[in-house]
C-alpha positions in Angstrom: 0.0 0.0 0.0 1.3 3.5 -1.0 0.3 6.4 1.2 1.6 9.5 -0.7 0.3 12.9 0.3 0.8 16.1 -1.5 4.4 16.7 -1.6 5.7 13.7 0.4 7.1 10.7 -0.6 6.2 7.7 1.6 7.7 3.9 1.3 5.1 1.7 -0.3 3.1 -1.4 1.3 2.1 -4.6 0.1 -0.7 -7.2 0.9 0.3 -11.1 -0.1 -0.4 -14.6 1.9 2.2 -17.3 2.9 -0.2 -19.3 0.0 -2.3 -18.3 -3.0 -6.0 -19.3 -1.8 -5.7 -17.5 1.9 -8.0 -14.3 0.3 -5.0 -11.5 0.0 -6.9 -10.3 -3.0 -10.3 -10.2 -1.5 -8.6 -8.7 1.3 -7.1 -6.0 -1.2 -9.9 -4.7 -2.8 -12.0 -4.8 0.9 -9.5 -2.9 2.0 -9.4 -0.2 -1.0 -13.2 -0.3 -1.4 -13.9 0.6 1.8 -10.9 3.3 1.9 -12.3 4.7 -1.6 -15.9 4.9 0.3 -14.7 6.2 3.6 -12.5 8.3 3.8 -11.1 11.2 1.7 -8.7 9.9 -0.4 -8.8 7.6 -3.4 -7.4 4.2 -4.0 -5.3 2.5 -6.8 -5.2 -1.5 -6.7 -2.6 -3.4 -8.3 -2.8 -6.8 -9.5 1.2 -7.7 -9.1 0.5 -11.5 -9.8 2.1 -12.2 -13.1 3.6 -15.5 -12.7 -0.5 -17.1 -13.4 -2.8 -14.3 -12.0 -6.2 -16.6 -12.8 -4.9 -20.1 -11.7 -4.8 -19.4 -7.9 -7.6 -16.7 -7.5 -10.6 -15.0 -9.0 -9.9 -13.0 -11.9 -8.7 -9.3 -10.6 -11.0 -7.4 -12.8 -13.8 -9.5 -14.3 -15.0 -11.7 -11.2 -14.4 -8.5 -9.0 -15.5 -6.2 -11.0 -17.6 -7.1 -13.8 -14.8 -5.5 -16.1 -12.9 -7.9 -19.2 -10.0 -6.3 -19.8 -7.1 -7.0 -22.8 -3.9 -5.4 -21.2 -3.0 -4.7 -17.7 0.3 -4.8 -16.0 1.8 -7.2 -18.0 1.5 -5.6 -21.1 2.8 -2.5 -19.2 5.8 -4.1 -18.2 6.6 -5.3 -21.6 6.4 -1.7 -22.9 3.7 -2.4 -25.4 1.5 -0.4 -23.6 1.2 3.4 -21.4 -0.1 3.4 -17.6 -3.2 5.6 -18.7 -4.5 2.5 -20.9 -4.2 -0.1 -18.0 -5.4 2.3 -15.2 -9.7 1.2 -15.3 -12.3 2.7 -13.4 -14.6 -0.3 -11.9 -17.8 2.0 -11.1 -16.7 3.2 -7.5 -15.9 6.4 -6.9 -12.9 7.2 -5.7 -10.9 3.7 -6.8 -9.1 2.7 -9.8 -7.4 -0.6 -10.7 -4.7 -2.0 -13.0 -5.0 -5.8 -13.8 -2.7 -8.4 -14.1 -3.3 -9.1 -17.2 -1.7 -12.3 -19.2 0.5 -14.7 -17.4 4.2 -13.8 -17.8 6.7 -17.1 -17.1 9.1 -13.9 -16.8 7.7 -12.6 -14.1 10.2 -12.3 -11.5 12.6 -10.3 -13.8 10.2 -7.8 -14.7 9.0 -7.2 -11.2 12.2 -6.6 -10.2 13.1 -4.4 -13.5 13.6 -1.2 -13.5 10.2 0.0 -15.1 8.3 -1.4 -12.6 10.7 0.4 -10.2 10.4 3.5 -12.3 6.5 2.6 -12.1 6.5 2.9 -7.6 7.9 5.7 -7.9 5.8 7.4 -10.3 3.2 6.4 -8.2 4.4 7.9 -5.1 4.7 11.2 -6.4 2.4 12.0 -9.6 -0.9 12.8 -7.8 -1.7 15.9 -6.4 -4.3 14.9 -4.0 -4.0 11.9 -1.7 -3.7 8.8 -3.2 -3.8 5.2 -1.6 -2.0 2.4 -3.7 -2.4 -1.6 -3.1 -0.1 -3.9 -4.5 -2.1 -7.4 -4.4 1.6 -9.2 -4.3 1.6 -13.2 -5.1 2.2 -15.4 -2.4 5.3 -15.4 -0.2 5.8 -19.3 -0.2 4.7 -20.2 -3.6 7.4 -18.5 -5.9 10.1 -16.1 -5.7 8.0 -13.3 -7.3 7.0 -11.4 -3.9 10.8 -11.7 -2.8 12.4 -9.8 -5.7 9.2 -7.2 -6.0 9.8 -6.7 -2.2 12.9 -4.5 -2.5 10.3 -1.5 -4.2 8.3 -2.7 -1.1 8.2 -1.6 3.0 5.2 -2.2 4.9 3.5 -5.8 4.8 0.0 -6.6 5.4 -0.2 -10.0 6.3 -3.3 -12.2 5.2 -3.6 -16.4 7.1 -5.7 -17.9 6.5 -7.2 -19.8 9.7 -7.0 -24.1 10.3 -4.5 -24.2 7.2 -1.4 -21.8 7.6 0.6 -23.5 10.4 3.3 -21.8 13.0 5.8 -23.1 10.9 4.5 -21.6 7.5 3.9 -18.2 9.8 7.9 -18.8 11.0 9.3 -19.1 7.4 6.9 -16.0 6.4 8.2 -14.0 9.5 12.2 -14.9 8.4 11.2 -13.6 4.8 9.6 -10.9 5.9 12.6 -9.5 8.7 13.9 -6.5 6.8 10.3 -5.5 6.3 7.6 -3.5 8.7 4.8 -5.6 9.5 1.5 -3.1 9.6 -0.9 -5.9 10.1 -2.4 -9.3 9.9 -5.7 -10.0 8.9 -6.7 -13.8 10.1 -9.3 -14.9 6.8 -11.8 -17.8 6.9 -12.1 -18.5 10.6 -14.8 -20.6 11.7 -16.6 -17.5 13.1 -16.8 -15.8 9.9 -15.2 -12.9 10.8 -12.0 -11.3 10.3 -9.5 -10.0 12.7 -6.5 -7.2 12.9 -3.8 -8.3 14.8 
């Protein structure tokens, strides 16, 4: 998640899982809807899961959002298309996303290139009014993708999923996550339903 106010430049945050299937996505756009609807600022969400971003959860923009989209992140990160084309408004005021878009079997490297580099820290400082921005980040234990993207990244919003991630997933998470601040976890699919910030 990027926080950057008018004039400041603030280190951006990220939401992932320790494995695809815990609900960091849900968890994303939750969390940016009910920003864009709250509170006076508005919200960019950002599909970072290029390695196979429809195998291991819903579809970013069309089971979300209703919208079918041709390019997204993917495409931007390949140079074949600008940001303005991939940034879609989904109906809600206030929010904007960027897809995935197609599966990249690159898609380490060009999270860790310098364009999407160049791309955080557009977004940290080309708004003039306040501007919230989620990366939805792949899963920490299921590829290397999250690791290398994490350098662009500070802050980590942690979603476990309850009855599946064990202590020891959690322990190999924390270790990956050491050089990182921890803002939160959010503990997804308990058997009371409910969520919880920790």
């Amino acid at each position: 998640m990027v926080n950057a106010p008018t004039g400041q430049m603030s280190d951006p945050d990220w939401v992932t899982s320790a494995f695809p299937g815990e609900g960091k996505t849900f968890t994303s756009i939750n969390l940016g809807v009910s920003i864009a609807q709250q509170l006076d600022r508005t919200v960019l969400i950002i599909d970072c899961d290029l390695r196979n971003p429809w195998k291991h959860h819903f579809d970013f923009s069309s089971d979300f959002f209703g919208i079918h989209i041709r390019e997204g992140l993917a495409h931007y990160l390949q140079k074949n298309v600008d940001l303005e084309k991939i940034i879609l408004n989904p109906g809600i005021d206030k929010l904007t996303i960027i897809p995935g878009g197609r599966p990249l079997p690159n898609s380490a490297e060009l999270l860790s290139s310098k364009r999407m580099k160049d791309l955080v820290l557009e977004l940290k400082t080309r708004y003039k009014e306040d501007r919230i921005v989620i990366f939805d980040s792949p899963a920490l234990l299921a590829c290397t993708d999250p690791l290398v993207f994490s350098e662009n990244i500070d802050g980590v919003i942690l979603v476990v999923q309850a009855e599946r991630t064990s202590p020891e997933d959690l322990k190999r998470v924390t270790e990956l996550l050491k050089d990182h601040s921890l803002l939160g976890t959010v503990l997804n699919k308990s058997s009371e339903e409910r969520e919880f910030y920790v």
